[in-house]
C-alpha positions as CSV (number, residue, x, y, z in Angstrom):
1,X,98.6,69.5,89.4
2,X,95.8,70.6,87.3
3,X,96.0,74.6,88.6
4,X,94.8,77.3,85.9
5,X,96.6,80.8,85.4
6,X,94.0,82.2,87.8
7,X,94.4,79.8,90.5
8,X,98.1,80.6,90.3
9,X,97.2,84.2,90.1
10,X,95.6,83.8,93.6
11,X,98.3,82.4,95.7
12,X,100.1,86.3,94.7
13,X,96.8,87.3,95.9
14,X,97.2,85.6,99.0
15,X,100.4,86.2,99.3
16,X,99.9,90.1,98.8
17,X,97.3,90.4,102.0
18,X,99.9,89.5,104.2
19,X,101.3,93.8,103.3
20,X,105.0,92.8,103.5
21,X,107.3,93.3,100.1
22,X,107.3,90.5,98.2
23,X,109.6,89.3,95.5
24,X,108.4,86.8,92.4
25,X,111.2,83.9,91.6
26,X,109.7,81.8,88.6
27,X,109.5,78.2,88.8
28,X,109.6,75.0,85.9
29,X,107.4,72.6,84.5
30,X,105.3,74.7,82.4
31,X,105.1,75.0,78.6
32,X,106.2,78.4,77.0
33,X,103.3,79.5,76.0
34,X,101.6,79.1,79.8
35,X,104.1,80.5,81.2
36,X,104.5,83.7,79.4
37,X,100.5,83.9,80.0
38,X,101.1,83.2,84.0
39,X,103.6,85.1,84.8
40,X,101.6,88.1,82.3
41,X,98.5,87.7,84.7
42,X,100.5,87.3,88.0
43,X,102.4,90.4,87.5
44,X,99.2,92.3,86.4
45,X,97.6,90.9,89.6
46,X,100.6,92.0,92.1
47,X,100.9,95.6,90.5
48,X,96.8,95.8,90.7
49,X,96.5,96.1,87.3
50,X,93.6,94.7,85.1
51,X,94.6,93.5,82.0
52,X,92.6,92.5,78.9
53,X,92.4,89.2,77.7
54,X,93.2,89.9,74.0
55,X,96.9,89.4,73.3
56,X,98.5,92.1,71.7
57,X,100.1,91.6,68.3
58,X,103.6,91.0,68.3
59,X,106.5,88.5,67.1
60,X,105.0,85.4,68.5
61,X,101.7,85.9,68.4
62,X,101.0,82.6,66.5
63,X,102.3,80.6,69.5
64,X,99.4,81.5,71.5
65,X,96.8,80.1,68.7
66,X,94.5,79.4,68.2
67,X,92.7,81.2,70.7
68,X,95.3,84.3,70.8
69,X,93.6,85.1,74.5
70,X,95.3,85.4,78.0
71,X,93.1,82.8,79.8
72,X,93.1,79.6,78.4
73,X,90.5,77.0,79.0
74,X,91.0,74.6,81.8
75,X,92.0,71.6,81.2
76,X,88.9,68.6,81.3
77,X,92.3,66.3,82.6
78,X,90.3,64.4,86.0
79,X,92.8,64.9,89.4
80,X,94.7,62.1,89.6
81,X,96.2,63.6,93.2
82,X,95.0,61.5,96.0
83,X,94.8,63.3,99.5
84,X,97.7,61.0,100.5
85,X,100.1,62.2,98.2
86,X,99.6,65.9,98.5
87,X,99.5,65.5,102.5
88,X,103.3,63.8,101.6
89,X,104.1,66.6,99.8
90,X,102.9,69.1,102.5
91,X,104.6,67.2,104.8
92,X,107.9,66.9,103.1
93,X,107.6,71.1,102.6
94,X,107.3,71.6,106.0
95,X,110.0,70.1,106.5
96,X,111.9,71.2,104.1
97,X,111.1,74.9,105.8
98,X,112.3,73.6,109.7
99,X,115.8,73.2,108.3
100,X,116.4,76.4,106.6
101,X,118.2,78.8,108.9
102,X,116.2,81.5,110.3
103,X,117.1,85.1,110.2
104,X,118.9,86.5,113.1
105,X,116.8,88.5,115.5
106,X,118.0,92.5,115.9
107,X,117.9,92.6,119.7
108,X,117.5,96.0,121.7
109,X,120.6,97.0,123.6
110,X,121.7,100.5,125.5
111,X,123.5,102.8,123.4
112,X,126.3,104.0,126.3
113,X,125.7,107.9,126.5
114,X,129.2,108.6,125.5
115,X,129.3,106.7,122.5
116,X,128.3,109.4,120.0
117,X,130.3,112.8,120.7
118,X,128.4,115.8,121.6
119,X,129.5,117.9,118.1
120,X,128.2,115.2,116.0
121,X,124.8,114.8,117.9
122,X,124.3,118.8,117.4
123,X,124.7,118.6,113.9
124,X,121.2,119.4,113.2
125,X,121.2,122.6,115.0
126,X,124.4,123.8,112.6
127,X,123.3,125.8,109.9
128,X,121.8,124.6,106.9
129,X,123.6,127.3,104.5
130,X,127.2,125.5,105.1
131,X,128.5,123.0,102.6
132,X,130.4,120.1,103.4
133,X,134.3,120.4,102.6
134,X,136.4,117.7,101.4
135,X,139.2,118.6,103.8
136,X,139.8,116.3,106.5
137,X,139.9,116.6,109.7
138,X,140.0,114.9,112.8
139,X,136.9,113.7,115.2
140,X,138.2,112.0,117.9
141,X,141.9,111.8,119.1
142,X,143.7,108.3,119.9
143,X,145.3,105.4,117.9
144,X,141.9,104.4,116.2
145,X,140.8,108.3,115.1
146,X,138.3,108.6,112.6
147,X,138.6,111.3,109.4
148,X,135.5,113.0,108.3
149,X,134.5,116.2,106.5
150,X,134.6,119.7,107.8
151,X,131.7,122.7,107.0
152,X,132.3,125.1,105.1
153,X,130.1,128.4,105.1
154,X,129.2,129.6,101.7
155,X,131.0,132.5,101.7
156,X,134.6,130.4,102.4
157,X,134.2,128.5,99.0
């Protein structure tokens, strides 16, 4: 594919108008030097960030010659793609995508009224002054009781 650093740069673009978080996984296939440069723009470009295109001195500078800049200049290569085979490669994405297992769907259920105990649902009305003791102490009763901490006023510690 004959795609530029800006042309990458774009698909995070696109990619960022959808509003959902997003997380960047690099791929392979480019040269060091590109890829440092691409994945330079396509960060500045998710944070919103403009960036100059001067490099910055540093340890491998040289490697970026002889230019030194972020861009580089396309490439004058002609598109040896044919419709065909990027229509086979769409093709083969998609379904590559049908087979990966979805994430399961949080359904809405009834919370029984009983389930939570009435102490713990008034716990914001307790007073906001009283520290949480490490002493245990029991919530509910039964074979299966649960431990939790007690409050503490201030003036108990």
């Amino acid at each position: 594919f004959n795609l530029s650093i800006r042309g990458h740069a774009r698909c995070v673009e696109y990619m960022k108008s959808f509003n959902l978080p997003m997380l960047m996984l690099g791929g392979g296939g480019y040269t060091i030097r590109n890829v440092a440069r691409c994945w330079t723009y396509e960060t500045a470009v998710a944070l919103d960030t403009e960036i100059p295109d001067e490099l910055p001195y540093n340890d491998y500078f040289e490697y970026f010659g002889p230019d030194f800049k972020l861009h580089i200049s396309p490439s004058n290569m002609t598109n040896q793609n044919t419709t065909e085979y990027t229509d086979k490669i769409k093709q083969r994405l998609f379904e590559n995508l049908r087979m990966l297992p979805h994430a399961p769907g949080v359904q809405m259920q009834a919370v029984p009224e009983d389930a939570i105990p009435d102490d713990i649902v008034d716990e914001d009305a307790d007073d906001p002054d009283t520290r949480v003791s490490s002493e245990p102490r029991v919530l509910f009763e039964g074979p299966h009781c649960l431990r939790g901490p007690s409050r503490v006023s201030e003036g108990q510690l």
